[in-house]
PDBQT receptor file of N, H, CA, C and O in Angstrom, charges set to zero:
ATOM      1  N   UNK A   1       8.315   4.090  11.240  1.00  0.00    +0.000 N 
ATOM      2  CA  UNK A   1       8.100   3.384  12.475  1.00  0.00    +0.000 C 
ATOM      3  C   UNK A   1       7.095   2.255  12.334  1.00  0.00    +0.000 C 
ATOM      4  O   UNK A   1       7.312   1.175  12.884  1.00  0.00    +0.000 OA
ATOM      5  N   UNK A   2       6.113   2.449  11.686  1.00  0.00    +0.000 N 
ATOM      6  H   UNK A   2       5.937   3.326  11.239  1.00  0.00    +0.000 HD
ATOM      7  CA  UNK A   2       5.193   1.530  11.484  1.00  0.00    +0.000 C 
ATOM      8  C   UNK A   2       5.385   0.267  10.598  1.00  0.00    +0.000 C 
ATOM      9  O   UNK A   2       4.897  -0.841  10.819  1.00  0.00    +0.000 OA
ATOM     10  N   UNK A   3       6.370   0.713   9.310  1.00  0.00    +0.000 N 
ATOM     11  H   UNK A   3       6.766   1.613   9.131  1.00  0.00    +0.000 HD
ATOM     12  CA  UNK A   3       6.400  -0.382   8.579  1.00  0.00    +0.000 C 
ATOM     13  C   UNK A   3       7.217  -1.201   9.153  1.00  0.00    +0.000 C 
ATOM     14  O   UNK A   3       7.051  -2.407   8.968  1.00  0.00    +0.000 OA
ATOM     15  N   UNK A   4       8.418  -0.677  10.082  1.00  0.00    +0.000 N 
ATOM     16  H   UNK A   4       8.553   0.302  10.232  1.00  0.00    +0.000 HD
ATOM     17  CA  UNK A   4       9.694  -1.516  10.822  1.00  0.00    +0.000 C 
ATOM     18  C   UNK A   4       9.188  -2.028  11.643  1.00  0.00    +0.000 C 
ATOM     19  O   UNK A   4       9.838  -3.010  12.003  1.00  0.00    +0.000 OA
ATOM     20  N   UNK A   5       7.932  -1.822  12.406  1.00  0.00    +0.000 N 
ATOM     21  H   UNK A   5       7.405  -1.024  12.114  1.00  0.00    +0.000 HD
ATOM     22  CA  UNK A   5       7.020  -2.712  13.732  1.00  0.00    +0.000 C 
ATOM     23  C   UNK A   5       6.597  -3.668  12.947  1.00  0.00    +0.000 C 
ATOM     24  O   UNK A   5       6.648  -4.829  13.355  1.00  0.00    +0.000 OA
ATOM     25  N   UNK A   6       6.057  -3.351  11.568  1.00  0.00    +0.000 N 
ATOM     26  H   UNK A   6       6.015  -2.408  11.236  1.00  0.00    +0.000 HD
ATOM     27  CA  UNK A   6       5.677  -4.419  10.979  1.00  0.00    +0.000 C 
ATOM     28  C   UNK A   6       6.328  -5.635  10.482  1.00  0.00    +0.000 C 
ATOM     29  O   UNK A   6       5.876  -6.778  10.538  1.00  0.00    +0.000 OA
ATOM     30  N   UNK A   7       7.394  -5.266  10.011  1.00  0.00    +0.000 N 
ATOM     31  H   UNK A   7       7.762  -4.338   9.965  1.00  0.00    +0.000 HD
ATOM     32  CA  UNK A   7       8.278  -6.214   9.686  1.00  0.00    +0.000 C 
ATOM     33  C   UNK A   7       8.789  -6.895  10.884  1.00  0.00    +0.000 C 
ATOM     34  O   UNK A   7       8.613  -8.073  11.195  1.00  0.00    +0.000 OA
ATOM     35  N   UNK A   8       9.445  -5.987  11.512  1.00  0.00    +0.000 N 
ATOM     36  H   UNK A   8       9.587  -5.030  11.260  1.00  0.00    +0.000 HD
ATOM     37  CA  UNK A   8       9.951  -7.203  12.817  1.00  0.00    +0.000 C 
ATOM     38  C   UNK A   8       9.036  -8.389  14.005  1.00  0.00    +0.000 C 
ATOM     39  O   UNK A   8       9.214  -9.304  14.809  1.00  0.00    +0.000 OA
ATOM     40  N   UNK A   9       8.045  -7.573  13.391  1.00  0.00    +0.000 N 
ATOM     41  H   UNK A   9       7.901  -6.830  12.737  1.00  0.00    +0.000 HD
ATOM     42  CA  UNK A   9       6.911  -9.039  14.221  1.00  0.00    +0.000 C 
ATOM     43  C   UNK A   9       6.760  -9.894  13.252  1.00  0.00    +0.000 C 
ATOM     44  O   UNK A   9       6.816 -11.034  13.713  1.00  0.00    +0.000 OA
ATOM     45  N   UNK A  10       6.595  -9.882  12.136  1.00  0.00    +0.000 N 
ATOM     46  H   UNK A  10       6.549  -8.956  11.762  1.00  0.00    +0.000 HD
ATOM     47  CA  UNK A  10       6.659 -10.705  10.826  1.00  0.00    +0.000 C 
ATOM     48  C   UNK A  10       7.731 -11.645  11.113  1.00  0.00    +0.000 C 
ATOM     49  O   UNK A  10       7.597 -12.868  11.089  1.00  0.00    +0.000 OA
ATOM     50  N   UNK A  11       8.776 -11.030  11.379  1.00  0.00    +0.000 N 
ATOM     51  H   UNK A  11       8.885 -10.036  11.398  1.00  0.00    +0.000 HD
ATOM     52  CA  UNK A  11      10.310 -11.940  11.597  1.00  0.00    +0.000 C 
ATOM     53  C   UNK A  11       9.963 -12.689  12.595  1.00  0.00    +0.000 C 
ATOM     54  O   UNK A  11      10.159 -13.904  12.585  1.00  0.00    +0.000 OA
ATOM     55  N   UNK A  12       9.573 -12.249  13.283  1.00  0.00    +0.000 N 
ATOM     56  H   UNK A  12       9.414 -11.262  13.291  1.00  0.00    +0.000 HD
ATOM     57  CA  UNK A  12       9.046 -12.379  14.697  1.00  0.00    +0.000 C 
ATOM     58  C   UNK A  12       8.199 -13.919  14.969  1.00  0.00    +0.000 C 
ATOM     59  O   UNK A  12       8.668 -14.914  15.522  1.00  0.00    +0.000 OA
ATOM     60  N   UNK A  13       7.039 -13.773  14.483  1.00  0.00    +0.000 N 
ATOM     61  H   UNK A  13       6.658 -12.965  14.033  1.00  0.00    +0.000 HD
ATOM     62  CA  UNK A  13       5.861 -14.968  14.360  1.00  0.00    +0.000 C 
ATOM     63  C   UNK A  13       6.768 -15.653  13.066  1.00  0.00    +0.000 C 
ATOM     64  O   UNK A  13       7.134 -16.771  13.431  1.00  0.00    +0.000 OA
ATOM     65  N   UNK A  14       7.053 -15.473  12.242  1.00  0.00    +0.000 N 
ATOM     66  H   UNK A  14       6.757 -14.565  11.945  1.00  0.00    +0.000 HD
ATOM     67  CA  UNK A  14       8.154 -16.643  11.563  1.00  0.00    +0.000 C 
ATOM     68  C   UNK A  14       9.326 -17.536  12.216  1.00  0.00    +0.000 C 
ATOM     69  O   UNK A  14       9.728 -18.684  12.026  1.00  0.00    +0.000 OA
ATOM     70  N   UNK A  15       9.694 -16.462  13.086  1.00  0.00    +0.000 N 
ATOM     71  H   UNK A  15       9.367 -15.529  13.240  1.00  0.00    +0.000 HD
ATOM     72  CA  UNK A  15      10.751 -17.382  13.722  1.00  0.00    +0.000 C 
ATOM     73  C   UNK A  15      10.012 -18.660  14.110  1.00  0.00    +0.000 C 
ATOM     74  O   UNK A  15      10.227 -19.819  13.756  1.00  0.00    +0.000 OA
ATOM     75  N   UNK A  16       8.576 -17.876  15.381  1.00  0.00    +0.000 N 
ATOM     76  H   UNK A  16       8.402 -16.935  15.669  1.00  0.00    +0.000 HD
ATOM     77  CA  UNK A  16       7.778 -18.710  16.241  1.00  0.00    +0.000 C 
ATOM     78  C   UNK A  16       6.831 -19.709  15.161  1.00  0.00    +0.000 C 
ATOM     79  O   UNK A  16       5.769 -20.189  15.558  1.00  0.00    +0.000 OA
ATOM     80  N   UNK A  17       7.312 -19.940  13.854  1.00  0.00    +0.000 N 
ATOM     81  H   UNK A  17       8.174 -19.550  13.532  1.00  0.00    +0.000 HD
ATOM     82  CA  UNK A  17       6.597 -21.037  13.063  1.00  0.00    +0.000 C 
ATOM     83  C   UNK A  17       5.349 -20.744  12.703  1.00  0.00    +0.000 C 
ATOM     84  O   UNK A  17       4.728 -21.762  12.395  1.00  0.00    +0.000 OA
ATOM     85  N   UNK A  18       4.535 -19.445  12.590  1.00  0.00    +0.000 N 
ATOM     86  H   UNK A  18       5.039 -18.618  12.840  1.00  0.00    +0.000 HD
ATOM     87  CA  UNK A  18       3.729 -18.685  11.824  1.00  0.00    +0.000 C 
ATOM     88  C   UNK A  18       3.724 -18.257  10.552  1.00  0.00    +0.000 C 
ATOM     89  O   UNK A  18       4.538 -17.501  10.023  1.00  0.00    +0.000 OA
ATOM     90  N   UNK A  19       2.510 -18.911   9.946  1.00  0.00    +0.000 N 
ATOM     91  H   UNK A  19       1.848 -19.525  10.376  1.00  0.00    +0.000 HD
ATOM     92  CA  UNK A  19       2.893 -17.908   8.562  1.00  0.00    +0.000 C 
ATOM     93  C   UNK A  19       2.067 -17.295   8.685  1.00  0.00    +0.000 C 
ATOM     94  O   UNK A  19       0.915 -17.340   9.117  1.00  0.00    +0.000 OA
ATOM     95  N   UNK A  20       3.418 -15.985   7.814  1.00  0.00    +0.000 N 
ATOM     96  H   UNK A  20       4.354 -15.949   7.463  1.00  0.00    +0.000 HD
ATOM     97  CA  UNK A  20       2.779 -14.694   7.987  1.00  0.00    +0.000 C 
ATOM     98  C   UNK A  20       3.209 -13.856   6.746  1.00  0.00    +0.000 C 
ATOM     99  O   UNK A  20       4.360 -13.958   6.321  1.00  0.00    +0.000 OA
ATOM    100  N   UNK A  21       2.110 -12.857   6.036  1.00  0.00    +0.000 N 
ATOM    101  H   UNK A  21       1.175 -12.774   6.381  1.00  0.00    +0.000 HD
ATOM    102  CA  UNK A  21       2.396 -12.397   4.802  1.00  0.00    +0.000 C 
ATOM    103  C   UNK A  21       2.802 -11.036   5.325  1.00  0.00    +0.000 C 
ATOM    104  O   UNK A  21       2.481 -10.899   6.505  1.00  0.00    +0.000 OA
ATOM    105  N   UNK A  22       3.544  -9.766   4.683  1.00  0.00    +0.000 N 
ATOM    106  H   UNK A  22       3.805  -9.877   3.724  1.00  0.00    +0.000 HD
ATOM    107  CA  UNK A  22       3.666  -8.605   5.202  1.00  0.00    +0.000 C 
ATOM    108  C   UNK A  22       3.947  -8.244   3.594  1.00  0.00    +0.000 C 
ATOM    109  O   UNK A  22       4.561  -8.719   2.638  1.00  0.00    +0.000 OA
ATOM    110  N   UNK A  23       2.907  -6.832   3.990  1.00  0.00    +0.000 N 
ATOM    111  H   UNK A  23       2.409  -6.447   4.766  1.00  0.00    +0.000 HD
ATOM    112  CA  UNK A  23       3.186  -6.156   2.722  1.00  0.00    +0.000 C 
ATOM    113  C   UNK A  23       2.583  -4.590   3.189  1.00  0.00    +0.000 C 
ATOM    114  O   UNK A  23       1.994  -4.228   4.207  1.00  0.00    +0.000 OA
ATOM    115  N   UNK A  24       2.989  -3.901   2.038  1.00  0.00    +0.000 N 
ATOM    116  H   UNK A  24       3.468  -4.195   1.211  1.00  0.00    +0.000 HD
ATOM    117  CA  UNK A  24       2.925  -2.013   3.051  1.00  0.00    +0.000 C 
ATOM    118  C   UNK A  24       1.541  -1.438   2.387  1.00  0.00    +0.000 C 
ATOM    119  O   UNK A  24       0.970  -2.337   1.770  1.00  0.00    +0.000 OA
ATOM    120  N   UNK A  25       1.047  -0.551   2.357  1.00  0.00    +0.000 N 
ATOM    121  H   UNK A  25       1.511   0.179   2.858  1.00  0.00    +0.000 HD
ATOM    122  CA  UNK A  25      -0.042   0.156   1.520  1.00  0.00    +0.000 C 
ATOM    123  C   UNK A  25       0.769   0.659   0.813  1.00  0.00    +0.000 C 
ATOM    124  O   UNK A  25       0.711   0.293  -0.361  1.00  0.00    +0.000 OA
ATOM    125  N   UNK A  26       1.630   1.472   1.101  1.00  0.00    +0.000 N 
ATOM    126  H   UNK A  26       1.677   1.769   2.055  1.00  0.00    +0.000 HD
ATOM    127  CA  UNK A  26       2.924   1.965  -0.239  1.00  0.00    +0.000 C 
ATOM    128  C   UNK A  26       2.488   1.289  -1.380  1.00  0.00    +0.000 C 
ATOM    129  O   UNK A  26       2.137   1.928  -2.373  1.00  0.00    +0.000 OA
ATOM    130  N   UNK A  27       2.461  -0.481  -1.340  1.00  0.00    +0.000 N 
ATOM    131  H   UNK A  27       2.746  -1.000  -0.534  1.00  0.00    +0.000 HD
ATOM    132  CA  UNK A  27       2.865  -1.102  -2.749  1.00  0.00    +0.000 C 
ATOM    133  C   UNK A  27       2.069  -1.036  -3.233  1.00  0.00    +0.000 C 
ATOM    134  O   UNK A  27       1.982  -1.850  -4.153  1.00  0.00    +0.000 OA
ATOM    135  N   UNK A  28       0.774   0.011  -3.029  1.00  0.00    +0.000 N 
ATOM    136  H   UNK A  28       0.845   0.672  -2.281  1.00  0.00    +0.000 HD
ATOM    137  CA  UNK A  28      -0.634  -0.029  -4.051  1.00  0.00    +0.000 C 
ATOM    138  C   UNK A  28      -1.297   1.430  -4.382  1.00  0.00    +0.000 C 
ATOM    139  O   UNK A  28      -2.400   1.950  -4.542  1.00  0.00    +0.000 OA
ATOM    140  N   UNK A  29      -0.047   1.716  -4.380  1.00  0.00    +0.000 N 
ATOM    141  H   UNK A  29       0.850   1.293  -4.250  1.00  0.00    +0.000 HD
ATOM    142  CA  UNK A  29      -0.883   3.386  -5.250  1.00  0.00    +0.000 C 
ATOM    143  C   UNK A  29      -0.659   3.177  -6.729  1.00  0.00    +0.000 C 
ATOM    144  O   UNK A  29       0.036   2.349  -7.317  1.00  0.00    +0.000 OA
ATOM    145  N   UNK A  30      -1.772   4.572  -7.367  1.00  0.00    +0.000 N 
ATOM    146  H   UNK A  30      -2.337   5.245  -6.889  1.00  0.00    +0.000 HD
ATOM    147  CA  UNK A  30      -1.819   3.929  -8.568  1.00  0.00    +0.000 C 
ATOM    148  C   UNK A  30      -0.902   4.219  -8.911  1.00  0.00    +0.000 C 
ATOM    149  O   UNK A  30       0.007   4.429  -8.109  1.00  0.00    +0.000 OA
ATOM    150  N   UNK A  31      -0.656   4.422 -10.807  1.00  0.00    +0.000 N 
ATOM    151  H   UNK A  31      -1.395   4.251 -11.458  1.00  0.00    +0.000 HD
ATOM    152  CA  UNK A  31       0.577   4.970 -11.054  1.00  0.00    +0.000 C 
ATOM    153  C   UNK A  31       0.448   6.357 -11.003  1.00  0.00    +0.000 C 
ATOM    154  O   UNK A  31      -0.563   6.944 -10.617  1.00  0.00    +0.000 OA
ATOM    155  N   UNK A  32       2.171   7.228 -11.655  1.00  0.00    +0.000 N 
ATOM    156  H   UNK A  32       2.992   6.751 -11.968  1.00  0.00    +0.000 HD
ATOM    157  CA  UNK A  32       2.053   7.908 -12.098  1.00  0.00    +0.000 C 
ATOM    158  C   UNK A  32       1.012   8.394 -13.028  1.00  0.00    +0.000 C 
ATOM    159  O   UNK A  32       0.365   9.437 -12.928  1.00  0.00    +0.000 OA
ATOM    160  N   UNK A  33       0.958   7.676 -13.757  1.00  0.00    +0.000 N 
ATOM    161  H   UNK A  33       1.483   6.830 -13.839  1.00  0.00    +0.000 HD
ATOM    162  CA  UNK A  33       0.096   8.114 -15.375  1.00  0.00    +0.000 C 
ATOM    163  C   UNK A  33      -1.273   8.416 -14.691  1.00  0.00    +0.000 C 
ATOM    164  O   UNK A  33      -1.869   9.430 -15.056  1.00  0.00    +0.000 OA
ATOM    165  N   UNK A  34      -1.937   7.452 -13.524  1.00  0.00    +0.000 N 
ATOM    166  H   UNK A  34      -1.453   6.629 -13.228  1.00  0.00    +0.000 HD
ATOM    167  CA  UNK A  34      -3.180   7.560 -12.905  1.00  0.00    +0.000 C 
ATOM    168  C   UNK A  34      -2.979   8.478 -12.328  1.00  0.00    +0.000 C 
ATOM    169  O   UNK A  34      -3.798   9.306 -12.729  1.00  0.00    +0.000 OA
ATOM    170  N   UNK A  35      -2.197   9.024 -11.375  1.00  0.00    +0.000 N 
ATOM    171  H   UNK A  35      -1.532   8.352 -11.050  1.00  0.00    +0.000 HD
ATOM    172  CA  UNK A  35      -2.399  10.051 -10.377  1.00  0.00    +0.000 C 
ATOM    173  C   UNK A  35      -2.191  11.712 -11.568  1.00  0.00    +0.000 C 
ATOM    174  O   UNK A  35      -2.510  12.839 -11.190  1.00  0.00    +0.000 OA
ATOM    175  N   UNK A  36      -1.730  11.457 -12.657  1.00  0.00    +0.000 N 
ATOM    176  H   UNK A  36      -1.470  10.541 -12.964  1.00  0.00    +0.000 HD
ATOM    177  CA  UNK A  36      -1.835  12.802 -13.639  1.00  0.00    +0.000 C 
ATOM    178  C   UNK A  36      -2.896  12.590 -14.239  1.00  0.00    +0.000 C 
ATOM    179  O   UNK A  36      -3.024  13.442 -15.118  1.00  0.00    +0.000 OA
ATOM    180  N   UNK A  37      -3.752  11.870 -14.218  1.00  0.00    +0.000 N 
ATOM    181  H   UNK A  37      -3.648  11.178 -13.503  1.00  0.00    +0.000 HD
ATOM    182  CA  UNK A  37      -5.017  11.932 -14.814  1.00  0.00    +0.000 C 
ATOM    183  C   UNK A  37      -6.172  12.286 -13.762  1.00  0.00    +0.000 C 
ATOM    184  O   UNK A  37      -7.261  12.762 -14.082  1.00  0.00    +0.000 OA
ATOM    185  N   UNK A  38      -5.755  11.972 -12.428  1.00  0.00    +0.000 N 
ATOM    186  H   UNK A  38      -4.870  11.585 -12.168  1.00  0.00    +0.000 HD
ATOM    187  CA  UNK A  38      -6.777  12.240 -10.876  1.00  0.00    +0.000 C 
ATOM    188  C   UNK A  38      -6.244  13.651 -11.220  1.00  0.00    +0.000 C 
ATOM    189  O   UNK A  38      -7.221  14.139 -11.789  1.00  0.00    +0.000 OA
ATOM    190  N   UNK A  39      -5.322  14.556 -11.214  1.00  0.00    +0.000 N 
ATOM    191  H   UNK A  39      -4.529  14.159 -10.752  1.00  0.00    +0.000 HD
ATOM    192  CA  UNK A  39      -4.961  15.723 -10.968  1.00  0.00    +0.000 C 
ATOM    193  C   UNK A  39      -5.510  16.749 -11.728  1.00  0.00    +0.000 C 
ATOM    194  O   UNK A  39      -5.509  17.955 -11.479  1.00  0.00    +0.000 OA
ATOM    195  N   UNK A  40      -6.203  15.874 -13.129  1.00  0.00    +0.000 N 
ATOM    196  H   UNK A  40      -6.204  14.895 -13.332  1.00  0.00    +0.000 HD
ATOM    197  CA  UNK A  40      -7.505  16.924 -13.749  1.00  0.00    +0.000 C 
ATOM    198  C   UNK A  40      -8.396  17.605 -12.965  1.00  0.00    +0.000 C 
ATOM    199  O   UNK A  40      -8.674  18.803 -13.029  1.00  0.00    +0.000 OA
ATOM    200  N   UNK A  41      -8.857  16.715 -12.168  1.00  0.00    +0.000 N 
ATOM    201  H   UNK A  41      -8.631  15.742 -12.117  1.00  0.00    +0.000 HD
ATOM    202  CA  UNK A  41     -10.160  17.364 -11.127  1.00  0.00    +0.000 C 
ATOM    203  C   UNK A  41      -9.462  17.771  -9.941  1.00  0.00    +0.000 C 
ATOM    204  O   UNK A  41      -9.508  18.977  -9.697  1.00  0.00    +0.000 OA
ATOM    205  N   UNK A  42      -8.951  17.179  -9.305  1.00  0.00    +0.000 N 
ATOM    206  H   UNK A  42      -8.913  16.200  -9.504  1.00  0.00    +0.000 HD
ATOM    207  CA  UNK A  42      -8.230  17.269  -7.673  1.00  0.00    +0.000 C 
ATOM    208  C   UNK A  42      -6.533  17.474  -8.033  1.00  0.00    +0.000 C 
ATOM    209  O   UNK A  42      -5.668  16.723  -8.484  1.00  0.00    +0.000 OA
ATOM    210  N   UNK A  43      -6.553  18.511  -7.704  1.00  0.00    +0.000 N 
ATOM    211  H   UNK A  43      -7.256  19.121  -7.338  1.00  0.00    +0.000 HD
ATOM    212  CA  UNK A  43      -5.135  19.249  -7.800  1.00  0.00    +0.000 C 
ATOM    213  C   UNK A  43      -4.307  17.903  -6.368  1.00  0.00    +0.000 C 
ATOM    214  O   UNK A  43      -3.804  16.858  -6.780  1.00  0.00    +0.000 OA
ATOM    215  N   UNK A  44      -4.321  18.078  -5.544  1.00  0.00    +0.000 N 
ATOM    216  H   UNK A  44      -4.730  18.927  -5.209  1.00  0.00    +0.000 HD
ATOM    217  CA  UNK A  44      -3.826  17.075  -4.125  1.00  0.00    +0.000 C 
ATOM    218  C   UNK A  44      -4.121  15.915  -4.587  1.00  0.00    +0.000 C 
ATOM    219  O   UNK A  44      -4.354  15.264  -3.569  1.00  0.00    +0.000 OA
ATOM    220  N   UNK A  45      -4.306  15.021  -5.763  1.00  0.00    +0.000 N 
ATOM    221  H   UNK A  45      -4.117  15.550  -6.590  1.00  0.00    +0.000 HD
ATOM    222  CA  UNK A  45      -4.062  13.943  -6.022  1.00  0.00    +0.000 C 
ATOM    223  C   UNK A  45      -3.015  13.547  -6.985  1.00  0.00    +0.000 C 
ATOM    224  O   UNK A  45      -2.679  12.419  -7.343  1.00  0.00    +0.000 OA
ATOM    225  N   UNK A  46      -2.462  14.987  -7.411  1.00  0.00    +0.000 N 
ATOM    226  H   UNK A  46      -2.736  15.904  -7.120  1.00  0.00    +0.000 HD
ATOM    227  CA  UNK A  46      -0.688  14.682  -7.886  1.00  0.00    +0.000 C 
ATOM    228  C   UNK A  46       0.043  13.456  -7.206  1.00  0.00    +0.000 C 
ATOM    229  O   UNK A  46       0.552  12.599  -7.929  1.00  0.00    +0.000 OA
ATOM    230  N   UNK A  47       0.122  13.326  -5.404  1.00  0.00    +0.000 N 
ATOM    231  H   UNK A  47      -0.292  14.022  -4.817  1.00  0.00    +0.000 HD
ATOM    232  CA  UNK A  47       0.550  13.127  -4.975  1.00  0.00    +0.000 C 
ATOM    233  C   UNK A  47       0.791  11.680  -4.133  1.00  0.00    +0.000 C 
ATOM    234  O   UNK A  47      -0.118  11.428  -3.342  1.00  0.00    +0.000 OA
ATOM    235  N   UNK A  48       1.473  11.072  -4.172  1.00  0.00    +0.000 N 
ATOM    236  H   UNK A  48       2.211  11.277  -4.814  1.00  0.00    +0.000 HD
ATOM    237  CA  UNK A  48       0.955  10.072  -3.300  1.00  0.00    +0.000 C 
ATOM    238  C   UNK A  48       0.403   9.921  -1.638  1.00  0.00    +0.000 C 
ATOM    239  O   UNK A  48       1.078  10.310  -0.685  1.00  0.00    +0.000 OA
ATOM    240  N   UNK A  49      -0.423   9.529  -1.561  1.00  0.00    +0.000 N 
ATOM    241  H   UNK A  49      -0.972   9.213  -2.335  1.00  0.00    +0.000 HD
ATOM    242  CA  UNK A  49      -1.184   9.554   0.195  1.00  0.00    +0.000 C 
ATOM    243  C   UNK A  49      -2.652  10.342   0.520  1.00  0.00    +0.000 C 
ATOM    244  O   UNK A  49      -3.367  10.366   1.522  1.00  0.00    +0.000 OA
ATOM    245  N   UNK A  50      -2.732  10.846  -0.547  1.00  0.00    +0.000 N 
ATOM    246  H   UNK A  50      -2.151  10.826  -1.361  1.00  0.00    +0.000 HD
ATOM    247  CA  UNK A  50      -4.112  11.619  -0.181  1.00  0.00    +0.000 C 
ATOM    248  C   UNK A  50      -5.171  10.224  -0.339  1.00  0.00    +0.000 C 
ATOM    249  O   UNK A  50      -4.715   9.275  -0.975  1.00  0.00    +0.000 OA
ATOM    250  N   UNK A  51      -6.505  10.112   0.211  1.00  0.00    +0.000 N 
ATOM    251  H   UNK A  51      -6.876  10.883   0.728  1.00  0.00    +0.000 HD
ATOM    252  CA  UNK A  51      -7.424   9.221  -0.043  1.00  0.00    +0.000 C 
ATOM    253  C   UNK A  51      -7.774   9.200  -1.775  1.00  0.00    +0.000 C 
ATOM    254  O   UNK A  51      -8.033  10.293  -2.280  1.00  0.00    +0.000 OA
ATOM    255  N   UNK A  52      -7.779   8.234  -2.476  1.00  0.00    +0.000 N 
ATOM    256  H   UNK A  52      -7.569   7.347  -2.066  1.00  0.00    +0.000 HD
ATOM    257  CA  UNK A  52      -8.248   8.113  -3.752  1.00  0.00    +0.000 C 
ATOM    258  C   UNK A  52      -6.634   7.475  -4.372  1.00  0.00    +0.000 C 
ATOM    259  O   UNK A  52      -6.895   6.580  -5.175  1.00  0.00    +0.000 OA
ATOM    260  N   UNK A  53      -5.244   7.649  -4.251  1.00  0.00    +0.000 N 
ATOM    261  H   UNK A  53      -5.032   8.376  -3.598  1.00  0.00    +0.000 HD
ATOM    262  CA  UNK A  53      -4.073   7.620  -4.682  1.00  0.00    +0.000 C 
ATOM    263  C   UNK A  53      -3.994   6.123  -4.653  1.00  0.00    +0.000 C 
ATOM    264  O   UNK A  53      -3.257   5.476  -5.397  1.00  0.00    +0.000 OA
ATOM    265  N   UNK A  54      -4.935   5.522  -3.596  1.00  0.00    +0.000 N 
ATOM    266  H   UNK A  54      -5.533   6.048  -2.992  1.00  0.00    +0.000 HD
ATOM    267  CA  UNK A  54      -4.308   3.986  -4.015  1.00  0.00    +0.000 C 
ATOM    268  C   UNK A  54      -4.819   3.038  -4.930  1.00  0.00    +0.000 C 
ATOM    269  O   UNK A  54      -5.842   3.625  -5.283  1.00  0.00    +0.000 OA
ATOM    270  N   UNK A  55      -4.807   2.034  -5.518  1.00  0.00    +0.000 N 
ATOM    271  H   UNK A  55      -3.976   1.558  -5.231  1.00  0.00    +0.000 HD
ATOM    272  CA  UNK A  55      -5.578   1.220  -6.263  1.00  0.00    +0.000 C 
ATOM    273  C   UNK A  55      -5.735   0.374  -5.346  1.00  0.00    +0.000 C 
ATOM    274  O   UNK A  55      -4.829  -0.377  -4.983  1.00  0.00    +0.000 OA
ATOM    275  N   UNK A  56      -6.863   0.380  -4.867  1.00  0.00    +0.000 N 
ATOM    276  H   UNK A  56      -7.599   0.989  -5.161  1.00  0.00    +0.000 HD
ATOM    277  CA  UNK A  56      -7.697  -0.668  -4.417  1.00  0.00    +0.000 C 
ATOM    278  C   UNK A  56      -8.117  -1.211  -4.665  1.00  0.00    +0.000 C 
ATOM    279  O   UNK A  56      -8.659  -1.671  -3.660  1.00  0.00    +0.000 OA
ATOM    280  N   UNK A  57      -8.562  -1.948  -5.833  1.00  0.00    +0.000 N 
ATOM    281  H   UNK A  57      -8.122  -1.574  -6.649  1.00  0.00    +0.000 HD
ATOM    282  CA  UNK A  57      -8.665  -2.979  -7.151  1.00  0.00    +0.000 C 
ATOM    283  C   UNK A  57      -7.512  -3.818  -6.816  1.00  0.00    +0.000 C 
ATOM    284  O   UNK A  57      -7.709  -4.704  -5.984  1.00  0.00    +0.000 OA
ATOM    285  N   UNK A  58      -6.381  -3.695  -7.305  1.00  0.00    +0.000 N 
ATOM    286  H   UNK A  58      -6.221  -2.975  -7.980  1.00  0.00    +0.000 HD
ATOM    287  CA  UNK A  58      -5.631  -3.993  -7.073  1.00  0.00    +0.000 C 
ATOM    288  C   UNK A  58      -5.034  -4.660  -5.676  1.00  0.00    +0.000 C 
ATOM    289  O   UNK A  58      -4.639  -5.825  -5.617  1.00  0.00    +0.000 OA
ATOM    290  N   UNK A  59      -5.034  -3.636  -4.445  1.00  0.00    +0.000 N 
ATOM    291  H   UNK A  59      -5.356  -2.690  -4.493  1.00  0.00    +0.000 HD
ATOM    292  CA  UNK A  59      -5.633  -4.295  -3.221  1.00  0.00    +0.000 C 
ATOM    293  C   UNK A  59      -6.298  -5.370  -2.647  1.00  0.00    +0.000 C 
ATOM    294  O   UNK A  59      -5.958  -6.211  -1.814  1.00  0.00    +0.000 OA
ATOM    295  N   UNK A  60      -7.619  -5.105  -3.453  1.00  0.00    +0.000 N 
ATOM    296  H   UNK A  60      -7.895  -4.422  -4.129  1.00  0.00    +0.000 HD
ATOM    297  CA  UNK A  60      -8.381  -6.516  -2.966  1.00  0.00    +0.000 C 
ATOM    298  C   UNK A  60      -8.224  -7.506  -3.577  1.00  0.00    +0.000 C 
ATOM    299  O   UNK A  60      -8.635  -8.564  -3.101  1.00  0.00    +0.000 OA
ATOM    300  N   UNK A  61      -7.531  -7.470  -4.919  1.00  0.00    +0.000 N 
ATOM    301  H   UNK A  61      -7.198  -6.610  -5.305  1.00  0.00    +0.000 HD
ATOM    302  CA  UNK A  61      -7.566  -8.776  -5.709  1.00  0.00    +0.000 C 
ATOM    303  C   UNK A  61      -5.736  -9.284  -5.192  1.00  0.00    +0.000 C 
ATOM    304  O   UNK A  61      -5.000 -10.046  -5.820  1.00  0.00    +0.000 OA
ATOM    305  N   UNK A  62      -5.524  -8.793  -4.306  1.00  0.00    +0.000 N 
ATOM    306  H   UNK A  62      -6.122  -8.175  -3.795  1.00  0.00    +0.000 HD
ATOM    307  CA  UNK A  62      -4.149  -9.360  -3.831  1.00  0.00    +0.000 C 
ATOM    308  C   UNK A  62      -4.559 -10.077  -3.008  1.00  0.00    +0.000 C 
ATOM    309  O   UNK A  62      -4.179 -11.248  -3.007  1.00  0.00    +0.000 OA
ATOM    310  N   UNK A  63      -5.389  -9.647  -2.123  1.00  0.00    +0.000 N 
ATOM    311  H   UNK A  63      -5.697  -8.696  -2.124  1.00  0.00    +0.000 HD
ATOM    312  CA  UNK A  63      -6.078 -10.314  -0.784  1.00  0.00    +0.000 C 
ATOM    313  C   UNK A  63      -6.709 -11.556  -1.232  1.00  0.00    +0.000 C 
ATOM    314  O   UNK A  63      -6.419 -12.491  -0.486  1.00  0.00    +0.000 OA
ATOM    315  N   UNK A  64      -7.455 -11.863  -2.178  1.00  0.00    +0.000 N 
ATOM    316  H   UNK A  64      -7.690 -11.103  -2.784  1.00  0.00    +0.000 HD
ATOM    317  CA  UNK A  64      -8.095 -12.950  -3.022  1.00  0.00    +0.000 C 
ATOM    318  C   UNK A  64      -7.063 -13.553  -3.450  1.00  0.00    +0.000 C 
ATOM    319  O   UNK A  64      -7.181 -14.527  -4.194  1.00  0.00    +0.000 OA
TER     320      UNK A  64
């Protein structure tokens, strides 16, 4: 629900001659290989969505 609100206002303020970037938190977790190496200490970081799963490095240097 959230990412489809997101997108369609995106479409949305584009139509209306806005630029506008859209992108999900999805596209910034780490990898696999990272989240089996988090799962040494924290069993619930197998997974994607728990706090720590995303690369936020990565994140902010998108934003930059």
């Amino acid at each position: 629900g959230k990412s489809l609100l997101a997108g369609l206002l995106a479409k949305y303020l584009k139509f209306l001659g806005k630029s506008v970037e859209h992108f999900s938190l999805d596209d910034f977790y780490k990898t696999y290989e990272e989240r089996m190496e988090l799962l040494k200490n924290h069993s619930y970081l197998q997974y994607r969505g728990p706090p720590g799963t995303h690369d936020v490095q990565w994140l902010l240097h998108t934003f930059e």
